[in-house]
N, CA, C and O of each residue as an XYZ file, in Angstrom:
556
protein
N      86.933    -68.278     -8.527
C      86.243    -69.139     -9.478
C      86.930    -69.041    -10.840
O      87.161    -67.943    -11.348
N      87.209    -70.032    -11.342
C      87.792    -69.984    -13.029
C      87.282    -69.423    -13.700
O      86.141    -69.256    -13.268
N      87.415    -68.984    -14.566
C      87.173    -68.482    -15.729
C      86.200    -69.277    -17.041
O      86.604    -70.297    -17.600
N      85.253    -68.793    -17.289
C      84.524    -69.984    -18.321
C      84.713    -69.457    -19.551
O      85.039    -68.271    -19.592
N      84.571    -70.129    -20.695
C      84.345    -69.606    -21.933
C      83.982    -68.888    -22.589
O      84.435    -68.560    -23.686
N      82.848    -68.402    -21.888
C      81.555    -67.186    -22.074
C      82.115    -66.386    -21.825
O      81.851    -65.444    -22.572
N      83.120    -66.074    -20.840
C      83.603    -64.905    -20.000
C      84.708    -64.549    -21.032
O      85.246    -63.481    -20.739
N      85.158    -65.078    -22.054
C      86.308    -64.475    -22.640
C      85.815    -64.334    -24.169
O      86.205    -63.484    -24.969
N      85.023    -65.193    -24.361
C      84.473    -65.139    -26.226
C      84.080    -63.717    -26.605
O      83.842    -62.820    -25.796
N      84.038    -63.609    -28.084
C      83.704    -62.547    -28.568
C      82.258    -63.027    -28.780
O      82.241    -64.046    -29.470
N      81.020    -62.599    -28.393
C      79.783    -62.874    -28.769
C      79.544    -62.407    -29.938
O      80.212    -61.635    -30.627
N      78.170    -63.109    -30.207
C      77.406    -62.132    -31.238
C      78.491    -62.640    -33.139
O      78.874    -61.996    -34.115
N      78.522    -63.546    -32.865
C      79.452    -64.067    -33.930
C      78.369    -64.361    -35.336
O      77.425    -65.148    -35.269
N      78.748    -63.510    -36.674
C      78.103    -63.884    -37.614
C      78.362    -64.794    -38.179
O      79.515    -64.798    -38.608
N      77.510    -66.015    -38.493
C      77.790    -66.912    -39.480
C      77.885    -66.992    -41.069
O      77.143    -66.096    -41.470
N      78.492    -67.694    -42.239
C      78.288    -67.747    -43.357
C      77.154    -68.485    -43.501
O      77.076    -69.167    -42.479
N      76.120    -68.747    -44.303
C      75.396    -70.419    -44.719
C      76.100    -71.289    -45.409
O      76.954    -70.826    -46.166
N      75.982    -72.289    -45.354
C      76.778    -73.332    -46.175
C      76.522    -72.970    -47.283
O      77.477    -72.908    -48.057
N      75.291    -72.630    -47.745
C      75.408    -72.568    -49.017
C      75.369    -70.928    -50.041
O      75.146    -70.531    -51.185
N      75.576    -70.662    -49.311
C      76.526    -68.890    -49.760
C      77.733    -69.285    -50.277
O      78.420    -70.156    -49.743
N      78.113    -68.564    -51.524
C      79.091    -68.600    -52.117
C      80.204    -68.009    -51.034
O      80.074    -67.568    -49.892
N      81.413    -68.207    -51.943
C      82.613    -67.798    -51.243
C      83.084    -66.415    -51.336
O      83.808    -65.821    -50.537
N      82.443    -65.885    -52.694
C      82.642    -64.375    -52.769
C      81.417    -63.434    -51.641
O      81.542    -62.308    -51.159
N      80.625    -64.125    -51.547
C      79.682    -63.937    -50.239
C      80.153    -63.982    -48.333
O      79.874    -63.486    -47.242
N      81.099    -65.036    -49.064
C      81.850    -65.327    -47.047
C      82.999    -63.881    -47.197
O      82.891    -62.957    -46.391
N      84.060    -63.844    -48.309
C      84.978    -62.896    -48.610
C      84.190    -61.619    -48.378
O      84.708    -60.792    -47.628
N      83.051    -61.354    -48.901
C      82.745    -59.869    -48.706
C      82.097    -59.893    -47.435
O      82.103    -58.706    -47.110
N      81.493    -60.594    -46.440
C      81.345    -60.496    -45.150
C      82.369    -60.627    -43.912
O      82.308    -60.332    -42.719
N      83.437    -61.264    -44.838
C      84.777    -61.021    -43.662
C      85.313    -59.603    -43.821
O      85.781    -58.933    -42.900
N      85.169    -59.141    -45.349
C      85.560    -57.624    -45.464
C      84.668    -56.692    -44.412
O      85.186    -56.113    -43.457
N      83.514    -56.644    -44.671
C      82.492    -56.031    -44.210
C      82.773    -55.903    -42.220
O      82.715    -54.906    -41.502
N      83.042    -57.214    -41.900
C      83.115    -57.097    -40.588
C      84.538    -57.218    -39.620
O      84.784    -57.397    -38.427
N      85.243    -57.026    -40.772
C      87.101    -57.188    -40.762
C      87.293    -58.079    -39.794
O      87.403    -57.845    -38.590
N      87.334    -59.238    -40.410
C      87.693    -60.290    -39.808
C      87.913    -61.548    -41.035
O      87.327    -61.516    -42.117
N      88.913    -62.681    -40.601
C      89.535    -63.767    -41.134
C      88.825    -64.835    -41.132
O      89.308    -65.917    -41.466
N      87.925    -64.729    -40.863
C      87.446    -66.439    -40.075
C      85.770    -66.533    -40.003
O      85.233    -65.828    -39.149
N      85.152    -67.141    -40.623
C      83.619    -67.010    -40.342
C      83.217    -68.187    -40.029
O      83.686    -69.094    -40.716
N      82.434    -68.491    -39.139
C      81.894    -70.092    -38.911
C      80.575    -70.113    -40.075
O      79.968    -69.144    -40.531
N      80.373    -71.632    -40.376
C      79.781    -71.782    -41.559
C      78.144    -72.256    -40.523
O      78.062    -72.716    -39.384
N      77.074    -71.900    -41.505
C      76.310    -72.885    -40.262
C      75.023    -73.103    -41.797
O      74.911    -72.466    -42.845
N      74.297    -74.228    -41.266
C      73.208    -74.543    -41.757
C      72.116    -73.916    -41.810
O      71.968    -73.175    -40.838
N      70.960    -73.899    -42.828
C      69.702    -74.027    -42.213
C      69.160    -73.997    -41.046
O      68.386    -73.214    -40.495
N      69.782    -75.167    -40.673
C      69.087    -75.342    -38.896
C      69.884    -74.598    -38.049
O      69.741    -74.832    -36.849
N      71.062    -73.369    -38.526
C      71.873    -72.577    -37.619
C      72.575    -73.552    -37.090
O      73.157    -73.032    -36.138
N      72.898    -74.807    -37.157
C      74.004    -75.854    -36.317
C      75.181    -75.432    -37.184
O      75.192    -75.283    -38.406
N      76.102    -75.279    -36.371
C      77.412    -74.951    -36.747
C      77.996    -76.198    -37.460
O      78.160    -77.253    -36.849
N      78.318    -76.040    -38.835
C      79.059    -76.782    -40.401
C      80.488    -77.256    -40.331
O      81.088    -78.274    -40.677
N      80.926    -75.634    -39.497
C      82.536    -75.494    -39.104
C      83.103    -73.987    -39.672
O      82.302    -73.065    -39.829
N      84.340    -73.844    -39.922
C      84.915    -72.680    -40.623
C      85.478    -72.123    -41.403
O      86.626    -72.566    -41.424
N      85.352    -71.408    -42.063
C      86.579    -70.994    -43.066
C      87.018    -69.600    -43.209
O      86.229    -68.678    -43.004
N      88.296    -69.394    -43.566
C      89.501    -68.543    -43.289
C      89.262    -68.104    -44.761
O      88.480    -68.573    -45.588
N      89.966    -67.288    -44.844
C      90.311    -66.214    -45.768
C      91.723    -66.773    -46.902
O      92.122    -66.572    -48.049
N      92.122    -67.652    -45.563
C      93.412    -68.579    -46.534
C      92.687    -69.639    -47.227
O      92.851    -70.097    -48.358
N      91.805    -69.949    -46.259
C      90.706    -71.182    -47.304
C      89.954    -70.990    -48.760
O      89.697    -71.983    -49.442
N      89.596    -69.578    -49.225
C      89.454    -69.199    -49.918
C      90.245    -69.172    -51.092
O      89.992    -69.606    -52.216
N      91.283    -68.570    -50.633
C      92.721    -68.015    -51.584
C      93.279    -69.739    -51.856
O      93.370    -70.170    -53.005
N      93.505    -70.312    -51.051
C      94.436    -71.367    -51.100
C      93.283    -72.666    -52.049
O      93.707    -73.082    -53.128
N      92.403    -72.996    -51.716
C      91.554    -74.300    -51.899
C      90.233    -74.123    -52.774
O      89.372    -74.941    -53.098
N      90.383    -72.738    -53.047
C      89.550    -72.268    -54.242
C      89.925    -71.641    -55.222
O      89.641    -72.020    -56.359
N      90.755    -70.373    -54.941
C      91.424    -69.773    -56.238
C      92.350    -70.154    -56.545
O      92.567    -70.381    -57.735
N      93.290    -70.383    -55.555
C      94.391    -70.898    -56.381
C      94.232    -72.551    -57.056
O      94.887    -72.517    -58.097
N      93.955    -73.206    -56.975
C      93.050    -74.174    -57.730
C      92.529    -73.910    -58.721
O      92.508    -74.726    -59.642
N      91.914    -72.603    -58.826
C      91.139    -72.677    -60.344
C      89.811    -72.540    -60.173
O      89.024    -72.274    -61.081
N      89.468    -72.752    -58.786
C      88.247    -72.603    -58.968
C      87.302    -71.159    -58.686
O      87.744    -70.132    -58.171
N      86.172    -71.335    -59.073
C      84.782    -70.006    -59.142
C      84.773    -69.369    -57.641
O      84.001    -70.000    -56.920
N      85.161    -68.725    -57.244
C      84.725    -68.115    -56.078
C      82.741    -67.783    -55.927
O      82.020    -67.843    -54.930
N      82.473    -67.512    -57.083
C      81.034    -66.939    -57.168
C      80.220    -68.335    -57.162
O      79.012    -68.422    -56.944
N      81.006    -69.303    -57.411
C      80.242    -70.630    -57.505
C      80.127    -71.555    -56.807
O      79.121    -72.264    -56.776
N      81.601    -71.783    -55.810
C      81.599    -72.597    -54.880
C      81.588    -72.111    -53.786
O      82.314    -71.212    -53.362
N      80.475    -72.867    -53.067
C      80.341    -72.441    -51.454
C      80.672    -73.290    -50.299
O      80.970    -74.454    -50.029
N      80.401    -71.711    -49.541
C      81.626    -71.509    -47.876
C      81.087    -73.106    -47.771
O      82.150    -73.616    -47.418
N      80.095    -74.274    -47.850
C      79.887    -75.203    -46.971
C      80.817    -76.618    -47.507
O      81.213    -77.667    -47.000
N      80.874    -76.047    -48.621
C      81.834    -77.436    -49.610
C      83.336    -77.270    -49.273
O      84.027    -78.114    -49.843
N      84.201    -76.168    -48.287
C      85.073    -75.733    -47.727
C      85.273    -76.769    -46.531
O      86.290    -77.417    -46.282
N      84.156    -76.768    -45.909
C      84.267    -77.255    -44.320
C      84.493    -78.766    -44.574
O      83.844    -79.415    -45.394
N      85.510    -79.277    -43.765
C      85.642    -81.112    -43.347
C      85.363    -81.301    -42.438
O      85.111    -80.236    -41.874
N      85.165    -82.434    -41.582
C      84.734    -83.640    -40.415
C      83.821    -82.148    -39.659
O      83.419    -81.068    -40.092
N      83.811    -82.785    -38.468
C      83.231    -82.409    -37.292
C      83.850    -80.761    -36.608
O      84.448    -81.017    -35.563
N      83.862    -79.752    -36.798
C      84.166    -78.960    -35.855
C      84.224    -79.229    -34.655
O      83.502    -79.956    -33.971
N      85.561    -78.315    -34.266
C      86.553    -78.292    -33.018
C      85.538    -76.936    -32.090
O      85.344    -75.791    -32.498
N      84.996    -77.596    -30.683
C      84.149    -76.618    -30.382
C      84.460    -76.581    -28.992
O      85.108    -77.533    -28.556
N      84.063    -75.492    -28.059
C      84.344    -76.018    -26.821
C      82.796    -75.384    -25.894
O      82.698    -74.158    -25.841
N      81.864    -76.082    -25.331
C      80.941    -75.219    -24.083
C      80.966    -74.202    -23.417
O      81.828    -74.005    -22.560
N      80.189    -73.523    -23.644
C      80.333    -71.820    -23.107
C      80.670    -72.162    -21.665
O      81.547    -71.514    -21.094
N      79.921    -73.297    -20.944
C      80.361    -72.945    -19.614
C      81.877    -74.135    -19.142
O      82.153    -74.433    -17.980
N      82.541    -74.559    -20.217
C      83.561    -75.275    -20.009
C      84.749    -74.342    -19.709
O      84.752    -73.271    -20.316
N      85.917    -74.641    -18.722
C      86.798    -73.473    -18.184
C      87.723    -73.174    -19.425
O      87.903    -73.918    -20.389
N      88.292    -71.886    -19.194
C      89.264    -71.407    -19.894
C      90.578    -72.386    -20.559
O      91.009    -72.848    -21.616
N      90.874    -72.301    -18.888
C      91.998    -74.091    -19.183
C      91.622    -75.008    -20.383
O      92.402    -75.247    -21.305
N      90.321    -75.514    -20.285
C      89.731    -76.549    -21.377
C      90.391    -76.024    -22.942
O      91.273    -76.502    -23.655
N      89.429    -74.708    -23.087
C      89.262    -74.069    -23.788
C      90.876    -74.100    -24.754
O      90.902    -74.622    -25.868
N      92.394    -73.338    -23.992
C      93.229    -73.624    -24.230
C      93.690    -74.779    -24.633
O      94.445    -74.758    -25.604
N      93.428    -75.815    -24.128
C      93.769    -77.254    -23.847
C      92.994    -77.689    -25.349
O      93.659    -77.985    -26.341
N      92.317    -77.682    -25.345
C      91.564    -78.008    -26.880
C      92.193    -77.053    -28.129
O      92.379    -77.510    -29.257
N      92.469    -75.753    -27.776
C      93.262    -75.401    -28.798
C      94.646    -75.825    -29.272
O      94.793    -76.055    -30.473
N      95.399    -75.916    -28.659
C      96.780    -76.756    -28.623
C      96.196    -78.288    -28.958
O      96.651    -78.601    -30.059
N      95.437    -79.259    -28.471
C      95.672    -80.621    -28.984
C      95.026    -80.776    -30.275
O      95.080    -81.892    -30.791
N      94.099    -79.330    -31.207
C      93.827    -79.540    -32.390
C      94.350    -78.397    -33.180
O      94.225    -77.913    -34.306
N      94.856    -78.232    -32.310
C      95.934    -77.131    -33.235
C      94.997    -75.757    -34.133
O      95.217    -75.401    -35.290
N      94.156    -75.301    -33.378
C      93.191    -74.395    -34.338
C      92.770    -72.874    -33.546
O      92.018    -72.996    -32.579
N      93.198    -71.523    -33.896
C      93.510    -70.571    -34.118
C      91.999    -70.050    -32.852
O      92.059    -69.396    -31.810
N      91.086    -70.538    -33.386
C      89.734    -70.086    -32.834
C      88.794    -71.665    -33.092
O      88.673    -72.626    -33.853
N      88.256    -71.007    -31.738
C      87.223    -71.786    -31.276
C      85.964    -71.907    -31.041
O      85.547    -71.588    -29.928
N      85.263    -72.292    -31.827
C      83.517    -71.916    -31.308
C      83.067    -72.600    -29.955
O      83.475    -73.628    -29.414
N      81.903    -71.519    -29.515
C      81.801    -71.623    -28.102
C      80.154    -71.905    -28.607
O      79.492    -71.034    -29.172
N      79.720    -73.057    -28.344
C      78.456    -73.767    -27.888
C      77.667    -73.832    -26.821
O      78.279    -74.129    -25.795
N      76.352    -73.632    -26.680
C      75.658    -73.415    -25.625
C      74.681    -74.475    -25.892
O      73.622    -73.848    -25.911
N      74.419    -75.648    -26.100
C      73.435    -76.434    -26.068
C      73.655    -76.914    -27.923
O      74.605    -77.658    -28.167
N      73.135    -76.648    -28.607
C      73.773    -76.700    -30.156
C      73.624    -75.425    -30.910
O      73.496    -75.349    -32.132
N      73.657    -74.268    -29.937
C      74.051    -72.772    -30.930
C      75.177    -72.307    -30.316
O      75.706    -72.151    -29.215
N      75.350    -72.118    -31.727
C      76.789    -70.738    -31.427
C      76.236    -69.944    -30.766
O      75.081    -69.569    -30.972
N      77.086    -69.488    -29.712
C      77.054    -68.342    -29.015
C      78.273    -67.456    -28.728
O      78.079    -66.572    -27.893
N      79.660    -67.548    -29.348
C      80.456    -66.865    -29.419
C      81.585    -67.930    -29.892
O      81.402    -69.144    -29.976
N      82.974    -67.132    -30.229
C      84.223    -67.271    -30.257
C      84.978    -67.317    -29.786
O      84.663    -66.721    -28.756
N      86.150    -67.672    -29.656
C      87.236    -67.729    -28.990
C      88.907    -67.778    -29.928
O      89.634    -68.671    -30.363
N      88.930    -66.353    -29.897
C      90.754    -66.065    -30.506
C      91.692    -66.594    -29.682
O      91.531    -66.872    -28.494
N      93.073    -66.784    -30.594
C      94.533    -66.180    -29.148
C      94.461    -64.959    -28.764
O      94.855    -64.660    -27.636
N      94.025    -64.161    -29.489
C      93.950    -62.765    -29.147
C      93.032    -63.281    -27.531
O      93.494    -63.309    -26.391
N      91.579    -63.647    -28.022
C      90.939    -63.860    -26.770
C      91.526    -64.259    -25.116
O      91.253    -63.795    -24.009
N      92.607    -65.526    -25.664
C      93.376    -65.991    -24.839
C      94.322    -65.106    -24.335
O      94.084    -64.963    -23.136
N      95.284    -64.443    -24.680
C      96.430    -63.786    -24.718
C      95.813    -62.926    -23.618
O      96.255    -62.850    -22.472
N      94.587    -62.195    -24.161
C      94.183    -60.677    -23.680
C      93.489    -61.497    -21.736
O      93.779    -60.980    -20.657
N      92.902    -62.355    -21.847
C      92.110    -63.157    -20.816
C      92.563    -64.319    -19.919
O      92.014    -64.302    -18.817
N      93.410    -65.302    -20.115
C      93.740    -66.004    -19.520
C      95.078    -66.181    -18.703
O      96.126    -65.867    -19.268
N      95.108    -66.596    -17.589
C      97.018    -66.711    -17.047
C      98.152    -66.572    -17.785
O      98.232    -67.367    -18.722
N      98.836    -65.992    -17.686
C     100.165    -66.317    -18.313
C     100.948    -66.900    -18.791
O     101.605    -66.705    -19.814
N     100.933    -68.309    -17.486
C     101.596    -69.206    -17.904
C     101.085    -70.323    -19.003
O     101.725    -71.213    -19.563
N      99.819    -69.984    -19.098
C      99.255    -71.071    -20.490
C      99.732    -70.807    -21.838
O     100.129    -71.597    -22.694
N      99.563    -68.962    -21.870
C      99.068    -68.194    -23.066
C     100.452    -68.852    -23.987
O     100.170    -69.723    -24.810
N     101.400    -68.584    -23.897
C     102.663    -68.965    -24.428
C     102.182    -70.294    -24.841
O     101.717    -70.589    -25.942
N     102.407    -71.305    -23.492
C     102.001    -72.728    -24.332
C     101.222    -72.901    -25.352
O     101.563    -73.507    -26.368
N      99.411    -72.053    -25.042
C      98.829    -72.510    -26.154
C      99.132    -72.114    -27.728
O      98.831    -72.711    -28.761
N      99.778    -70.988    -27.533
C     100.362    -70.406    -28.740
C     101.348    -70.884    -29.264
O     101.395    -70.436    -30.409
N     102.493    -71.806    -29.001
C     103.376    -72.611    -29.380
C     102.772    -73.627    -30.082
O     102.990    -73.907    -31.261
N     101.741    -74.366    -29.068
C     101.203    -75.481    -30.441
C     100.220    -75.598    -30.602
O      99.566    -76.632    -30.466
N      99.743    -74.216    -31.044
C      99.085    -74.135    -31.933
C      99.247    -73.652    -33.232
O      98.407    -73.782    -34.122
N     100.645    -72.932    -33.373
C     101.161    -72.775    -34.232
C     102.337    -73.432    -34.769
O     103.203    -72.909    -35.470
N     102.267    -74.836    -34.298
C     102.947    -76.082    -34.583
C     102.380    -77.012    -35.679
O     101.584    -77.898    -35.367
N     102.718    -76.855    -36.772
C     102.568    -77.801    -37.815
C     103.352    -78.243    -39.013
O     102.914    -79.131    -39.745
């Protein structure tokens, strides 16, 4: 049987709120050493994500307040997501045609985990892992 999404994500994934500052997302990526926090609403529906480069790049270096502008004014369009019970393959396959590092894993409309290359690398066939890592780090 393939492999599903669920079976390789990192669960238990903390979110930022949209409307938490950015020195708030920065000290919870410190806190839980990690790059990447998904942003989510009120209603816990996933906003989308932001990186640690998103910070540095599209806030400070710009000029702008870290203490003032928040993780949700970061996020654009629609997040790149894939179904906990959609296969691994997919999973890959969606990373390469949007070109994005990690993937949130959806169970109906909650987060329910992540998905790294690390995830991939460590979990899936061989012969993908390379591909998806080529373009996805194609830009």
């Amino acid at each position: 049987m393939a492999a599903k999404a669920r079976d390789i994500m990192t669960p238990n994934v903390e979110c930022v709120q949209e409307h938490q500052t950015l020195v708030d997302a920065a000290r919870k990526m410190r806190d839980l050493d990690v790059g990447a926090l998904p942003v989510c609403g009120d209603d816990d529906k996933l906003r989308g994500i932001i990186t640690d480069r998103d910070i540095v790049v599209r806030c400070v270096a710009d000029g702008g307040d870290p203490g003032s502008v928040t993780a949700g004014s970061l996020t654009q369009g629609k997040p790149v997501t894939i179904g906990a019970d959609d296969s691994v393959d997919e999973a890959m396959a969606t990373m390469a045609k949007h070109q994005v590092r990690r993937l949130p894993v959806i169970d109906g409309h909650r987060l329910v985990g992540i998905i790294s290359e690390a995830d991939i690398a460590q979990n899936a066939p061989s012969g993908g892992v390379a591909e998806t890592v080529e373009a996805v780090t194609e830009r």
